[in-house]
RODO-2510 file (C-alpha; in nm, 4 decimals, decimal comma):
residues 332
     n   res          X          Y          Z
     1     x     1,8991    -0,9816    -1,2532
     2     x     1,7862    -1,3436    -1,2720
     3     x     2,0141    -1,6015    -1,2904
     4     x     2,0363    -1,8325    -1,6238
     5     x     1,9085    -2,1812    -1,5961
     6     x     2,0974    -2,5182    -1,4973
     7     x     2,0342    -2,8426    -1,6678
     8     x     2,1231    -3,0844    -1,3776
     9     x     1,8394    -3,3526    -1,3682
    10     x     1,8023    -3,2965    -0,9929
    11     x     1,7926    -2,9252    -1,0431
    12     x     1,4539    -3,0579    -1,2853
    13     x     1,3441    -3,2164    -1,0467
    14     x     1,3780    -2,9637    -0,7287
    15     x     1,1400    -2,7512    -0,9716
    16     x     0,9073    -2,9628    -1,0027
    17     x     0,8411    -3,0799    -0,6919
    18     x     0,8344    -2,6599    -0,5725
    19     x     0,5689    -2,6396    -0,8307
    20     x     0,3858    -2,9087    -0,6806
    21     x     0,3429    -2,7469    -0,3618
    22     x     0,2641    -2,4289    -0,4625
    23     x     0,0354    -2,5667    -0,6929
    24     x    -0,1449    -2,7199    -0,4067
    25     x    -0,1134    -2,4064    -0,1608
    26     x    -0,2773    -2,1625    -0,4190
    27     x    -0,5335    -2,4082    -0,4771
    28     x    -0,6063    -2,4191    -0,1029
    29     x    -0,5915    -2,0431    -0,0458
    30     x    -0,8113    -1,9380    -0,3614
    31     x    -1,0962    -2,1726    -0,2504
    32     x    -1,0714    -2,0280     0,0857
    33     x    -1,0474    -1,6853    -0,0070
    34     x    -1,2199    -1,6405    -0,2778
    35     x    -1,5643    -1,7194    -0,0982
    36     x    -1,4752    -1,5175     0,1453
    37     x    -1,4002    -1,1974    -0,1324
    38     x    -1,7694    -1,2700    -0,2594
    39     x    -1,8890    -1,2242     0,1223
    40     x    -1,7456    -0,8580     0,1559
    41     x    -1,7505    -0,7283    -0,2214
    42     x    -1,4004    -0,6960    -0,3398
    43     x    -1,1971    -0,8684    -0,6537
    44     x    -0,8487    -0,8707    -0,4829
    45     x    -0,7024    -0,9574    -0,1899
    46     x    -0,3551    -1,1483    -0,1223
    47     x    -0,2866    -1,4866    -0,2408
    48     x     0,0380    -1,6033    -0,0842
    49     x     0,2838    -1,4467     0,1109
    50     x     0,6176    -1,6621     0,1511
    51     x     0,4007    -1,9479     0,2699
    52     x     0,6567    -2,2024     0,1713
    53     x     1,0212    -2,0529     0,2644
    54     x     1,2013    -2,1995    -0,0542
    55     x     0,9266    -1,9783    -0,2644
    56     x     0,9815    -1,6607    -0,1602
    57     x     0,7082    -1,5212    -0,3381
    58     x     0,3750    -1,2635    -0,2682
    59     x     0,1268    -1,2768    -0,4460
    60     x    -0,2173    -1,0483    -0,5113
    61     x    -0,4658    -1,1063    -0,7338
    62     x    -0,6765    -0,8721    -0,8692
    63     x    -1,0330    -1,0327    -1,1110
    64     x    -0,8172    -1,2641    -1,3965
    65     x    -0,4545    -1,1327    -1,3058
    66     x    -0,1524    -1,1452    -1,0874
    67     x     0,0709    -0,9123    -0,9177
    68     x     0,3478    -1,0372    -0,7711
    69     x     0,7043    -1,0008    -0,6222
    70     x     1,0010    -1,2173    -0,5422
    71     x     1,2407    -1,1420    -0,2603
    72     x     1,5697    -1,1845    -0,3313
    73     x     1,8626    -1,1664    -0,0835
    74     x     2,2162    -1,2601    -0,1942
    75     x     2,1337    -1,5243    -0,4468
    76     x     1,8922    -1,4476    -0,7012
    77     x     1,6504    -1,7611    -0,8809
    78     x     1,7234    -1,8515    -1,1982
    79     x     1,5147    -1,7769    -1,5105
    80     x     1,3471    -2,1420    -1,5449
    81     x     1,2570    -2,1773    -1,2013
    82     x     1,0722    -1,7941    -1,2682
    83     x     0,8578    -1,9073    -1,5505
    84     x     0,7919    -2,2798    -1,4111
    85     x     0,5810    -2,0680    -1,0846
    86     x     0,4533    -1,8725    -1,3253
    87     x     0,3327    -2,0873    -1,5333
    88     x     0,1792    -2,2888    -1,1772
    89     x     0,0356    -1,9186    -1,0657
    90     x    -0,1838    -1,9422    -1,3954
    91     x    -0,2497    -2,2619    -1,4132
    92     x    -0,4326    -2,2918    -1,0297
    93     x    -0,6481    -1,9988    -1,0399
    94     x    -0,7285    -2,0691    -1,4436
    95     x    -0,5634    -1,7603    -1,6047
    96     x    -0,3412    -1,6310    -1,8540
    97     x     0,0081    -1,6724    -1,8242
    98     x     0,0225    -1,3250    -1,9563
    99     x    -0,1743    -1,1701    -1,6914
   100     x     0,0742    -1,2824    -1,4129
   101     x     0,3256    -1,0303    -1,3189
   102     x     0,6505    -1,1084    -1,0996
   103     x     0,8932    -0,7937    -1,0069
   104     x     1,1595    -0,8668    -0,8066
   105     x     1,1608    -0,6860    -0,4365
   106     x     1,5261    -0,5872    -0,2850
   107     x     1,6323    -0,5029     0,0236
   108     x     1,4781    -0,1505     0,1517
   109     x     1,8330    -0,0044     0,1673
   110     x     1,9535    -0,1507    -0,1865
   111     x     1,6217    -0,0110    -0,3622
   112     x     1,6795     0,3146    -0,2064
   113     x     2,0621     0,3443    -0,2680
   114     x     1,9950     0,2701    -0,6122
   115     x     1,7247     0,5147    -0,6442
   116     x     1,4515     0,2519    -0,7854
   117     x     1,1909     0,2809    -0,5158
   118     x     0,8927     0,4319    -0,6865
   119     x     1,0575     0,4472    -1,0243
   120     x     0,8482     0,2949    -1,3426
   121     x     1,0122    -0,0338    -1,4302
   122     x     0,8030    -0,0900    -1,7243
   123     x     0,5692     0,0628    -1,9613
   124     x     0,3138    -0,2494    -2,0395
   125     x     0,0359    -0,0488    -1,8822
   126     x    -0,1660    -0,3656    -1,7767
   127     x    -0,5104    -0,2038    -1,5531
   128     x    -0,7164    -0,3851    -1,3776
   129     x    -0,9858    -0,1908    -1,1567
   130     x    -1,0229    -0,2525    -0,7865
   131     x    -1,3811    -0,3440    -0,5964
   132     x    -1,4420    -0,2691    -0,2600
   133     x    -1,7767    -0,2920    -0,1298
   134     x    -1,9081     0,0930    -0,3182
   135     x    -1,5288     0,1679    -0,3994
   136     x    -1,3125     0,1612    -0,7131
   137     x    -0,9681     0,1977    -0,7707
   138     x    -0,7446     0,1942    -1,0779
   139     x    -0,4232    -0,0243    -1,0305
   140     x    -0,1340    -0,0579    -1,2551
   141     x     0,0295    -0,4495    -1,2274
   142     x     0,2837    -0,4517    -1,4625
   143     x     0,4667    -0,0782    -1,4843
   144     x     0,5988    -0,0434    -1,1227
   145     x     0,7076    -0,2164    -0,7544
   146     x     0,3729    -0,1400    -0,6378
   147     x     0,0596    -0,1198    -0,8000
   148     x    -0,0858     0,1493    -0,6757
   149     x    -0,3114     0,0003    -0,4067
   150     x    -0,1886    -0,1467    -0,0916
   151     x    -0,4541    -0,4684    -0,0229
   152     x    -0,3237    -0,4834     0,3871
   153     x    -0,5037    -0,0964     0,4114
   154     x    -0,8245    -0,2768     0,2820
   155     x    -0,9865    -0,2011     0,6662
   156     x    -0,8389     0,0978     0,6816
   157     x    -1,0108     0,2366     0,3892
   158     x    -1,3141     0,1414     0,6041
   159     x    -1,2325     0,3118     0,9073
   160     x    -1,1218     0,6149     0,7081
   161     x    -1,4804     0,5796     0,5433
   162     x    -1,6791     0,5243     0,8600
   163     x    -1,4530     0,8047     1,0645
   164     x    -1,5299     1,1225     0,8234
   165     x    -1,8635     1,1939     0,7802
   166     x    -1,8763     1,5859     0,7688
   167     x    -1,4979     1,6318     0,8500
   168     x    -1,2058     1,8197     0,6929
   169     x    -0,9802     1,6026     0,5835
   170     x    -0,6126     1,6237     0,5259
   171     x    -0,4294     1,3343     0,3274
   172     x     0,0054     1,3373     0,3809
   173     x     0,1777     1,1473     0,1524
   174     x    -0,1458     1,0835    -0,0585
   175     x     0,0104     0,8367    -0,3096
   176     x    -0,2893     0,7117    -0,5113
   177     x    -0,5242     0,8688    -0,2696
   178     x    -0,6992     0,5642    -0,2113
   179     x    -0,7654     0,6897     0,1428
   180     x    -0,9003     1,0290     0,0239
   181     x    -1,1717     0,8546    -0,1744
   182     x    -1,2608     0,6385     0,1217
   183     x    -1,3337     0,9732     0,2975
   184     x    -1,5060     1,1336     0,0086
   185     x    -1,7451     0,8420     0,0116
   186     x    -1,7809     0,8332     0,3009
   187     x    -1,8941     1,2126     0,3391
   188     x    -1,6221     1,4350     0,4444
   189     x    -1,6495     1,7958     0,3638
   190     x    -1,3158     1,8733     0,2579
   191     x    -1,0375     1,6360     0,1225
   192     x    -0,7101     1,8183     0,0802
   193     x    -0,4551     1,5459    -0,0500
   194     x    -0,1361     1,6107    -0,0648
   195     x     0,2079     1,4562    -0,2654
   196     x     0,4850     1,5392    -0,4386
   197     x     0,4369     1,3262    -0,7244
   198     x     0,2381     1,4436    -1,0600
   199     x     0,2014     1,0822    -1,1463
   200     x     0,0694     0,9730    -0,8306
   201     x    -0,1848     1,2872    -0,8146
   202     x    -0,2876     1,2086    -1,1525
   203     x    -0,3406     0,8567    -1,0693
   204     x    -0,5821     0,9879    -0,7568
   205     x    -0,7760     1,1568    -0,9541
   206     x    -0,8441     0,8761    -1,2164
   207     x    -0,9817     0,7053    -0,8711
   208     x    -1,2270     1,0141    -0,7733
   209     x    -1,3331     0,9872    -1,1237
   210     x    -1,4207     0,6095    -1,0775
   211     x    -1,5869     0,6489    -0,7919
   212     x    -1,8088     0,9677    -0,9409
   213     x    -1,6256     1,2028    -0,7651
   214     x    -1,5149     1,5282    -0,9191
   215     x    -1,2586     1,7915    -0,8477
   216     x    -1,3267     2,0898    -0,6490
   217     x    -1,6138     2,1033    -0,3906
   218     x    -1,3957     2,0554    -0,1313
   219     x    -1,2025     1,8132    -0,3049
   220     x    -0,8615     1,9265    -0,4042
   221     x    -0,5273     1,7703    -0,5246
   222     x    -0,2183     1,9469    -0,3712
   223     x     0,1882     1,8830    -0,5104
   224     x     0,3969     1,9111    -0,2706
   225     x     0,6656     1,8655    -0,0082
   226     x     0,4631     1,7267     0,2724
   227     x     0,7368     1,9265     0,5056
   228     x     0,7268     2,2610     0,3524
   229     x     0,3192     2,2444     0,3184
   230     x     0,2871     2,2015     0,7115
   231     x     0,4838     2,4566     0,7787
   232     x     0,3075     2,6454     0,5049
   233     x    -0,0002     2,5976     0,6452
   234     x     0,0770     2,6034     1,0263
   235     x     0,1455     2,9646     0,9564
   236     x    -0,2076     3,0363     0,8194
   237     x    -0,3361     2,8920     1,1013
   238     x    -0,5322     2,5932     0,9023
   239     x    -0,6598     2,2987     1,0826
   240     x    -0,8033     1,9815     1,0110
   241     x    -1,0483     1,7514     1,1964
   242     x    -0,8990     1,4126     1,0335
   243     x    -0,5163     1,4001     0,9646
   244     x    -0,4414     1,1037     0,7512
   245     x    -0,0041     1,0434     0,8123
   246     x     0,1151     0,7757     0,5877
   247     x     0,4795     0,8538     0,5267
   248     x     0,7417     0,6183     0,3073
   249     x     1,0317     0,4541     0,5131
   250     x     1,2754     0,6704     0,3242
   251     x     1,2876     0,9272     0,0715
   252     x     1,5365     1,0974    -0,0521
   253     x     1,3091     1,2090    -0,4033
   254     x     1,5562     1,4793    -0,5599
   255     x     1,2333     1,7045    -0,5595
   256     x     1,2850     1,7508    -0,1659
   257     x     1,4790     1,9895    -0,0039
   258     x     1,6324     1,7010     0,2293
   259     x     1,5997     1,3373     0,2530
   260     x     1,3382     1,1427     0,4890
   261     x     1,4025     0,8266     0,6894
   262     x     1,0982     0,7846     0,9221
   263     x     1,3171     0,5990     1,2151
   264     x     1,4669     0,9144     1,2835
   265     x     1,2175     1,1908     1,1861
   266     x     0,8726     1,0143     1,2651
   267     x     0,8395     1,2586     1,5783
   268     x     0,8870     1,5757     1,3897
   269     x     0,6670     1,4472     1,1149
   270     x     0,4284     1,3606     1,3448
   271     x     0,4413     1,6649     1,5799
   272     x     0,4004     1,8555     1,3026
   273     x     0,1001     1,7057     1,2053
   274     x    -0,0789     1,7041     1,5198
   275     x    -0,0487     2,1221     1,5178
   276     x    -0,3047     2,1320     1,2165
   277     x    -0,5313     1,9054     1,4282
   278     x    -0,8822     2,1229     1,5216
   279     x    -1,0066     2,0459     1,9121
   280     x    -1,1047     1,6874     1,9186
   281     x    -0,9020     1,6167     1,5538
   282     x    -0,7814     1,2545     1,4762
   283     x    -0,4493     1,1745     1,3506
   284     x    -0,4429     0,8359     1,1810
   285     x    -0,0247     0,7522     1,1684
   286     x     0,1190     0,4783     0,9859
   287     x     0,4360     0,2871     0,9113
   288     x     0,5077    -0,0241     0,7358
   289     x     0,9225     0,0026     0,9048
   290     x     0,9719    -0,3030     1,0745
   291     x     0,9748    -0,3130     1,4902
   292     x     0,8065     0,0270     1,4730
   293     x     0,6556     0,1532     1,7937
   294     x     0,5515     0,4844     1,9236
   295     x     0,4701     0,5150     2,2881
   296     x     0,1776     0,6795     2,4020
   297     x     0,3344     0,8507     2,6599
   298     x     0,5556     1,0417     2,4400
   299     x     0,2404     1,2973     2,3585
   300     x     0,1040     1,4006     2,7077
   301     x    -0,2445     1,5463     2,6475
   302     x    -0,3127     1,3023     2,3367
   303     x    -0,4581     0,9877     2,3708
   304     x    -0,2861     0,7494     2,1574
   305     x    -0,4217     0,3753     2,0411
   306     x    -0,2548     0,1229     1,8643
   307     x    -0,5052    -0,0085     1,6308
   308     x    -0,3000    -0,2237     1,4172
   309     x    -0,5149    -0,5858     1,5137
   310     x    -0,8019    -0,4253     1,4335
   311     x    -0,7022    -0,3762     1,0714
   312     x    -0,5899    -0,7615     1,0181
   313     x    -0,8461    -0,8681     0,6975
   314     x    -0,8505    -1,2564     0,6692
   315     x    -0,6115    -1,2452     0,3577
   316     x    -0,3178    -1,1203     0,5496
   317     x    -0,4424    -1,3407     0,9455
   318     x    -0,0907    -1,4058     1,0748
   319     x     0,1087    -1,1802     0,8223
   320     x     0,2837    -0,8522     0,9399
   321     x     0,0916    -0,5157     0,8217
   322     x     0,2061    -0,1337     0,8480
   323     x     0,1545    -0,0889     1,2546
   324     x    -0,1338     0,2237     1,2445
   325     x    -0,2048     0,4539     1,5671
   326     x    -0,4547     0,7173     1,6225
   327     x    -0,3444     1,0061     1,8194
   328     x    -0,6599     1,2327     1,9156
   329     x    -0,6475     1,6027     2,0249
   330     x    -0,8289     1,6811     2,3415
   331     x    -1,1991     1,8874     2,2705
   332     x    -1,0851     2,2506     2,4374
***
């Protein structure tokens, strides 16, 4: 929770000079960024990112609005200071106070212990809809952490796009399925995504509708636990050309049979992906866990590629993005 406000004069006046310079830095950024938007056809991108260490705040923007988070440690802002950078955020890119959204970001390992990762933390229901170059995406600013879209996968959704012409296509931990419809468009036979959230599935299809997709055809929306469907599957003896491995940090959803913290399970997850990969398959494997490496010569007979530089768009140049590697089967 926030703090309540002080009243000391030089508490007023720490504020204001804050707002001041972030005043100035947003200014800077959106004139920068925003021509740059208009170049490659999208309507969000990210803002600031804890460009000023005494404003530790992120911020996206998506058309007339702001998502945002603060990240808190041990001492949490107060209230005034909260609405005097909100009330900066809307008044250097020219929009509503009301369409600026702050949520406060904890600790990894306090969010989980508490159970709030994914939760809803509001039910405003404030949409905006996503462009990017031919795609569209439905994102949600005000009613949870995240909104549904992650802007640093912006070039990944390319790749994806570029990558699956004519391929079957499997989608782990499909979230939104942002990355299914960036193979869909981009002409892959079969797009199996797979999650164990209704809402989230739900949400995915919203975005296949958007983007005048429909349901069925090789498009198909699968619930559940992304362990028990590869082994489910493994058995059939079901491949896929294009293995899409995007797993949380930790899970421990009370809808799984056990609990999931990547650090120590990324090798089983991933080994167990690569045996649905068809002769010459790709599997695309990301994490957003800090210091995360894999080592390509931990899979003999795959060759694996850190692509992570090659996904740096210029709203997130020197910012840290989920580390992404491609691990490609062998043609038999």
């Amino acid at each position: 929770m926030l703090r309540t406000e002080g009243s000391a004069p030089a508490h007023r006046e720490k504020i204001a000079a804050q707002s001041e310079l972030l005043f100035n830095r947003l200014s800077k950024r959106y004139r920068h960024l925003k021509k740059w938007a208009r170049r490659i056809g999208t309507n969000a991108f990210r803002l600031y990112d804890r460009d000023i260490p005494e404003i530790p705040l992120a911020l996206d923007l998506y058309g007339n609005a702001v998502s945002g988070a603060i990240y808190t440690r041990s001492v949490n802002p107060e209230e005034s200071w909260l609405r005097a950078m909100k009330a900066v955020i809307a008044k250097a890119l020219e929009i509503s106070e009301g369409n600026v959204f702050i949520k406060e970001r904890r600790r990894m390992r306090r969010r989980q212990d508490e159970g709030i990762q994914y939760d809803r933390i509001s039910k405003v229901s404030f949409y905006r809809d996503v462009i990017e170059s031919d795609l569209r995406f439905r994102v949600n600013l005000s009613d949870y952490l995240d909104t549904g879209l992650f802007l640093d996968s912006r070039k990944k959704r390319t790749l994806i796009g570029t990558e699956s012409a004519g391929k079957r296509v499997l989608n782990l931990f499909a979230y939104t399925c942002s990355l299914s419809v960036a193979a869909a468009k981009g002409g892959a036979r079969q797009i199996d995504s797979v999650d164990l959230s209704n809402t989230y599935l739900e949400w995915g299809r919203i975005n296949f509708a958007l983007n005048k997709l429909v349901e069925g055809d090789g498009i198909n929306f699968i619930r559940s636990d992304v362990i028990q469907f590869i082994t489910q599957v493994a058995r059939k003896g079901l491949r896929w050309d294009m293995i899409i491995l995007d797993p949380p940090s930790f899970s421990n959803s009370k809808k799984m049979r056990s609990s999931l913290d990547l650090r120590k399970d990324y090798r089983t997850l991933i080994d167990k992906s690569i045996s649905l990969l068809s002769p010459g398959g790709t599997l695309y494997f990301s994490s957003n866990a800090k210091a995360f490496r894999i080592e390509d010569t931990d899979w003999p007979g795959l060759a694996v590629k850190d692509i992570t530089k090659d996904l740096v768009d210029e709203d997130f140049t020197g910012k840290r993005i989920p580390v992404c590697y491609t691990l490609t089967r062998q043609q038999e």
